[in-house]
C-alpha positions in Angstrom: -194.6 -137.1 -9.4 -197.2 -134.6 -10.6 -199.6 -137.5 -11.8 -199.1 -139.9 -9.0 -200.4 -136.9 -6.4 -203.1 -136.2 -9.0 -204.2 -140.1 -9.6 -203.8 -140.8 -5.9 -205.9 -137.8 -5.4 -208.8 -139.5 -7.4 -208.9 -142.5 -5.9 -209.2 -141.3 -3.0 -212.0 -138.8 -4.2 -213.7 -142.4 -5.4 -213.1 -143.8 -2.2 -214.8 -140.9 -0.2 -217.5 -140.4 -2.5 -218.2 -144.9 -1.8 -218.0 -144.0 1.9 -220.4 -141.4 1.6 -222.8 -143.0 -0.2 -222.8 -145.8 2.1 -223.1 -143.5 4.5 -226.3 -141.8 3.3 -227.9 -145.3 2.8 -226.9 -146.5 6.5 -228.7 -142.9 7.9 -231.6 -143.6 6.0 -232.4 -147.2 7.2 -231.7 -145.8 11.0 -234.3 -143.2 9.9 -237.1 -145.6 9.8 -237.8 -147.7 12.5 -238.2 -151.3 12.2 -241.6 -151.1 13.5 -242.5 -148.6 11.3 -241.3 -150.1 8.2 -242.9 -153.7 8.8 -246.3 -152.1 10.3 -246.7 -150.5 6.6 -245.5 -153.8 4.4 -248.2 -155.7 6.9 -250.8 -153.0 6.3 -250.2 -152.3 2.7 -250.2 -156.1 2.2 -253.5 -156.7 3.6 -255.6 -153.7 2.5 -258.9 -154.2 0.9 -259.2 -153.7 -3.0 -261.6 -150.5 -3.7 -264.0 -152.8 -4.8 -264.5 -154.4 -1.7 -264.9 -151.3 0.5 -268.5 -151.0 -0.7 -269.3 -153.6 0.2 -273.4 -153.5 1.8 -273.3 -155.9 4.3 -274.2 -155.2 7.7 -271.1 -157.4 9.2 -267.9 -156.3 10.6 -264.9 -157.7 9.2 -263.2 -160.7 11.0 -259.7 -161.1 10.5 -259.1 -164.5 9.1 -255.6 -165.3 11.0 -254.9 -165.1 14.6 -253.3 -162.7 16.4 -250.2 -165.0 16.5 -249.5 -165.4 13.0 -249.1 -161.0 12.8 -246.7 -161.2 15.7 -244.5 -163.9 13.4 -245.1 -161.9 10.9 -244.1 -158.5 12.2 -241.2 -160.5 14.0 -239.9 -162.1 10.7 -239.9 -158.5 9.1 -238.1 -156.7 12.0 -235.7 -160.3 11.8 -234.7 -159.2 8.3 -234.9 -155.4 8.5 -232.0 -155.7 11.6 -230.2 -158.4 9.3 -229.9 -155.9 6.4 -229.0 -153.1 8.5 -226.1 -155.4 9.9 -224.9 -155.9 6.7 -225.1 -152.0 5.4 -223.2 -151.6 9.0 -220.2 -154.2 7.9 -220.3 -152.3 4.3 -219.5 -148.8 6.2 -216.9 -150.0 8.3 -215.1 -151.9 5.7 -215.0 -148.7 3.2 -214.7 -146.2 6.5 -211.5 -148.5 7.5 -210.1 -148.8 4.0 -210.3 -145.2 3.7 -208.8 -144.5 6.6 -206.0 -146.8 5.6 -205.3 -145.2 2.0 -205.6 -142.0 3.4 -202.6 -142.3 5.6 -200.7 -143.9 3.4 -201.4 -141.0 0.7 -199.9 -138.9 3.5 -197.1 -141.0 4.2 -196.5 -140.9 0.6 -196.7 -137.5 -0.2 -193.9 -136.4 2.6 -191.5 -139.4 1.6 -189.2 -138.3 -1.2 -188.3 -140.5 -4.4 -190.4 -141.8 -6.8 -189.9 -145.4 -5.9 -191.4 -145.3 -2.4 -194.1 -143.8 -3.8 -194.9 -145.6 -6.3 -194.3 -149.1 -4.0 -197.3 -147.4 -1.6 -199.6 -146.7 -4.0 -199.0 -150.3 -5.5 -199.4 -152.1 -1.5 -202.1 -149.4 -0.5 -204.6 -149.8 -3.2 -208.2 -150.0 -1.9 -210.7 -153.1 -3.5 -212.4 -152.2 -6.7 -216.1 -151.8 -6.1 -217.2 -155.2 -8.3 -215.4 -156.8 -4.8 -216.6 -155.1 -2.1 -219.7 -157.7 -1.9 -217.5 -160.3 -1.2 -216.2 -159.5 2.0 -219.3 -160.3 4.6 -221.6 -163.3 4.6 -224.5 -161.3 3.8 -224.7 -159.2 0.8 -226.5 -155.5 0.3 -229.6 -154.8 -1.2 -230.3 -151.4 -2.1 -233.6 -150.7 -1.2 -235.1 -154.4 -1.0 -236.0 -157.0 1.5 -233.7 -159.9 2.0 -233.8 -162.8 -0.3 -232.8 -164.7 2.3 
C-alpha cells in the first residue's frame, strides 16, 4: 500500500513538474509580442555587414523591395508565431487536463480501501509517457524555433 501511495506520488510529481514547464514556456511566448519578435528577425535579417557601414558615398540607401513585400513578410512571421503559440496552448491544456484527471483519481484512490481498487485506478488512470505527448495535435512544438512548416 505504502509503495503504491509513494509511486503514485511520483508520477504525479512528473506530471506537475511537465505542466509547469509547459507552463513557463507558454508565459514566455505571451511575453513577447508578435510584433516584437518579427520586427527583430526582419531587422536582424537585413542589417548591413560592418564592412559596409563605411561605406563613402554620398547616397542614401534605397531599399531594394517594396513596402509590400515587409508587410508579407512581417504578416507570414506573426502567421507562424500565433500558429506556434496555438500549438504550446493545446500542449498546456492537454497536460493541465490530464493532471487534473490523475489527480482526482489519486484522491479517489487514496480514500478507497483494498488493494485491488487501487491498483485497477492506477492501471486505467495512467497519464501518456512524454515520448507521446507530440502526437496528440496536428501541429507539433518547437522549443524555441520557428515553424518548419
Amino acid at each position: 500500500e505504502e509503495k503504491r501511495k509513494k509511486a503514485l506520488d511520483q508520477h504525479l510529481s512528473f506530471i506537475v513538474d511537465q505542466t509547469e514547464k509547459y507552463s513557463s514556456l507558454v508565459a514566455e511566448s505571451m511575453n513577447k509580442t508578435g510584433a516584437e519578435s518579427v520586427s527583430h528577425s526582419v531587422v536582424s535579417s537585413r542589417a548591413p555587414s560592418p564592412s559596409t557601414l563605411h561605406h563613402t558615398s554620398d547616397v542614401e540607401f534605397e531599399p531594394g523591395g517594396t513596402s509590400s513585400d515587409d508587410e508579407e513578410t512581417i504578416a507570414k512571421a506573426e502567421a507562424e508565431e500565433e500558429k506556434r503559440k496555438k500549438a504550446l496552448d493545446q500542449h498546456l491544456s492537454f497536460i493541465v487536463d490530464q493532471t487534473e484527471k490523475y489527480s482526482s483519481l489519486v484522491a479517489e484512490s487514496m480514500n478507497k480501501t483494498g488493494a485491488e481498487s487501487v491498483s485497477h485506478s492506477v492501471v486505467s488512470s495512467r497519464a501518456p509517457s512524454p515520448s507521446t505527448l507530440h502526437h496528440t495535435s496536428d501541429v507539433e512544438f518547437e522549443p524555441g524555433g520557428t515553424s518548419s512548416d
